[in-house]
C-alpha positions, 0 to 999 in steps of 0.5 A, a space after each residue: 458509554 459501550 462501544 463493540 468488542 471488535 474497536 478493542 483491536 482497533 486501540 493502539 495506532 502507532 501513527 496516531 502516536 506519531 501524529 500527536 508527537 509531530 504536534 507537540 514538536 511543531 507547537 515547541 517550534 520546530 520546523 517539520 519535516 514530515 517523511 512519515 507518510 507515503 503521500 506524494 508531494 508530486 502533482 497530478 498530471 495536466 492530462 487527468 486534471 484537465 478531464 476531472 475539471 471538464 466534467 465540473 460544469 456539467 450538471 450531469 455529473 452532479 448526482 449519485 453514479 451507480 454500478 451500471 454508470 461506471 461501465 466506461 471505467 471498467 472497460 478501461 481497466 480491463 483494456 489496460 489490464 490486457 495490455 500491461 498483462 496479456 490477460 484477458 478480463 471481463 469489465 463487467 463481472 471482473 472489475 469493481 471501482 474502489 475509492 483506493 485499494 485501502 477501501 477493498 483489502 479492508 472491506 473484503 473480509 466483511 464477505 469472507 470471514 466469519 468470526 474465528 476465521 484467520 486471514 494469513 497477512 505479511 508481518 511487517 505489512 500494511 496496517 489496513 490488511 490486519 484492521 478490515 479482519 478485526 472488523 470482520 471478527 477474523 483472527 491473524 496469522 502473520 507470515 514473518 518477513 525476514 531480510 535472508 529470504 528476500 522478505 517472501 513469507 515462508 509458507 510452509 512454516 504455517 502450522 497445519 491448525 491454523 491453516 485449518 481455519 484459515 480462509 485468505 492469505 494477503 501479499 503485497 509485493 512490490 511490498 510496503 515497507 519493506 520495498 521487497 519485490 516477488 518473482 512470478 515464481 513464488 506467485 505461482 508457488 502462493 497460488 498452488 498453496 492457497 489452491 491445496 488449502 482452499 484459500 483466497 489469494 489477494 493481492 494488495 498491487 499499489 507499487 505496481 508502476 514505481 519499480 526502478 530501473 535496475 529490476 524488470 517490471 513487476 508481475 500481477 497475480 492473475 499472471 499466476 491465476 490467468 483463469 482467476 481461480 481464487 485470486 483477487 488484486 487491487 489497484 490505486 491510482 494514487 502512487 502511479 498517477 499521484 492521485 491520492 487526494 482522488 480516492 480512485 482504485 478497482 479490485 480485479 479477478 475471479 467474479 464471484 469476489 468481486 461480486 462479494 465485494 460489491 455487496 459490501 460496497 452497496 450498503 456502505 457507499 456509492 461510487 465517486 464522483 464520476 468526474 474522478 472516473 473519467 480522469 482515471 480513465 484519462 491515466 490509463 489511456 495515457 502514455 507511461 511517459 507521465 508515470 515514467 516521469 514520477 519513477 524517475 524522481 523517486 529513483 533519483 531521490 533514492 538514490 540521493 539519501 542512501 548516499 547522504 544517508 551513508 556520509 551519517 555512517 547509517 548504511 540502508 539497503 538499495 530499495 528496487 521499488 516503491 517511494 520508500 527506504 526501509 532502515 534498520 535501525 542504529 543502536 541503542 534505538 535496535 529494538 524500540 522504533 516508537 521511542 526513536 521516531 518520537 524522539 527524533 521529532 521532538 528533537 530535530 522535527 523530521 518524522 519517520 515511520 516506526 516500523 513497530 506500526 507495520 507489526 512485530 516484524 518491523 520492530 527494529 526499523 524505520 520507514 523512509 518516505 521520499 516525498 520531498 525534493 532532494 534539498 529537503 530530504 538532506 536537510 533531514 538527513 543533516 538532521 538526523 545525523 546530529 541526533 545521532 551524534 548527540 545520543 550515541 
């Protein structure tokens, strides 16, 4: 059997890997611990769950929601994007709903790229960033995210001939994995640069809320692009709200994306059950006190395994933002994040994320999810030090 030619970038998946490996480790018998996945172990708030199960018993929700029937939601995204920015948006030609923003950064190629064309992504970065390029027959150019330049690409190191056929540059910031945060003046800067070389700017924005308390909120894009100029962002309510399961995001900015990107969406699906829209609608017209709850927790937790993390003698940098710490990793493992991860669930059953799946740039580090309460994340780490003292 003959698959297409654009599946052969889509062979290796270093969580796919690591999915296999916590099987193994769990059908040896050890108890997994699985820090591997940013998926949240809090709930969703009573607020938005109580909206979503109201709407069960109403027959009228039970059929197909199409574009027009959403009109409530992206009224709400657009009063809350005016609040939180200062900005002024127009909910029918500048929002789309998304199920999470994995569905929009990997599906918005498909309506900008044509085969040969490169997309700028953040290396290490997100994998659906690279992954929605292969299917749209792009080539990537990966910006390198290094520690001594705060993990903000450099953007005038990207040779003119590439630049020449590239059509979209992707950030992400607060970043994943790296847990790095951009000021609005390198936005400003990103703008100007994607303006000079007729670019679209994306913006990847799930971290936007789990900012922690030392560092000041964080920007939007469009702060940068206030006349959307060239800029599209993308929201999910899964981080903020801990809504995975949900599958709710919208894509935000200038009109002429969003109405490519609604294309797209026509002939892969329709929207979500509209139950989930009216929860969504729920959050954003809550009070940041149910996000502030969430944030508190993941600082705390934070701050609980770097210390722990310490008393290992494995010192990881203070991460300003999102659920994550991003390790680099002790030797003899420094350039081989796979074989570290694998071994250290077969051995001990905590799994971590290798930065290898993140890109060449990750080499060298692993993820850190803090998606367990305090009790098991030292458990892990209790683990993890034995290992460590075992193979060193």
């Amino acid at each position: 059997m003959k698959f297409a030619q654009r599946l052969a970038k889509l062979q290796t998946n270093v969580f796919a890997d690591m999915d296999r490996a916590k099987a193994q480790a769990e059908a040896a018998g050890k108890t997994i611990i699985d820090l591997s996945l940013g998926s949240s172990d809090l709930p969703t708030p009573e607020p938005i769950i109580q909206a979503i199960a109201a709407a069960l018993t109403d027959s009228t929700t039970h059929g197909y929601l199409l574009h027009r029937a959403t009109q409530d939601f992206r009224n709400a995204v657009a009063k809350w994007y005016e609040t939180r920015f200062k900005l002024t948006v127009n909910p029918e030609t500048e929002v789309i709903p998304l199920i999470g923003s994995q569905e929009g950064t990997a599906h918005l190629p498909l309506a900008i790229l044509n085969p040969g064309d490169f997309a700028l992504l953040q290396d290490p970065g997100y994998p659906s960033h690279s992954g929605g390029v292969y299917l749209a027959g792009g080539q990537v150019y990966t910006m390198t995210l290094l520690p001594e330049n705060q993990f903000l690409p450099n953007l005038g190191a990207i040779p003119p001939e590439v630049l020449a056929q590239s059509k979209m540059m992707v950030l992400s910031y607060p970043h994943n994995p790296t847990t790095a945060i951009a000021p609005l003046a390198f936005f400003e800067e990103a703008v100007a640069f994607c303006r000079h070389h007729n670019l679209i700017l994306v913006h990847d924005f799930p971290y936007l809320d789990l900012v922690f308390a030392e560092s000041s909120p964080v920007p939007s894009i469009l702060q940068a692009d206030p006349s959307k100029s060239l800029s599209i962002e993308f929201f999910t309510f899964s981080k903020s709200y801990n809504m995975g399961g949900f599958r709710i995001g919208y894509a935000i900015g200038n009109p002429q994306l969003i109405q490519a990107l609604r294309r797209i969406k026509a002939v892969i699906d329709f929207n979500q059950y509209v139950g989930i829209l009216r929860g969504a609608i729920v959050a954003l017209a809550s009070s940041q006190d149910i996000i502030q709850d969430t944030v508190n927790i993941f600082q705390r937790r934070r701050d609980f395994s770097l210390q722990a993390l310490a008393q290992i003698a494995w010192e990881v940098p203070i991460a300003h933002a999102t659920p994550y710490l991003w390790a680099q990793l002790p030797e003899p493992w420094s350039q081989d994040s796979v074989s570290f991860c694998t071994s250290l669930v077969q051995a001990t059953g905590v799994a971590l994320a290798p930065g290898a799946g993140f890109g060449k740039g990750g080499e060298g580090y692993v993820r850190f999810a803090l998606v367990k309460e305090e009790a098991t994340l030292s458990e892990a780490i209790e683990r993890i030090g034995t290992f460590l003292n075992l193979i060193t």
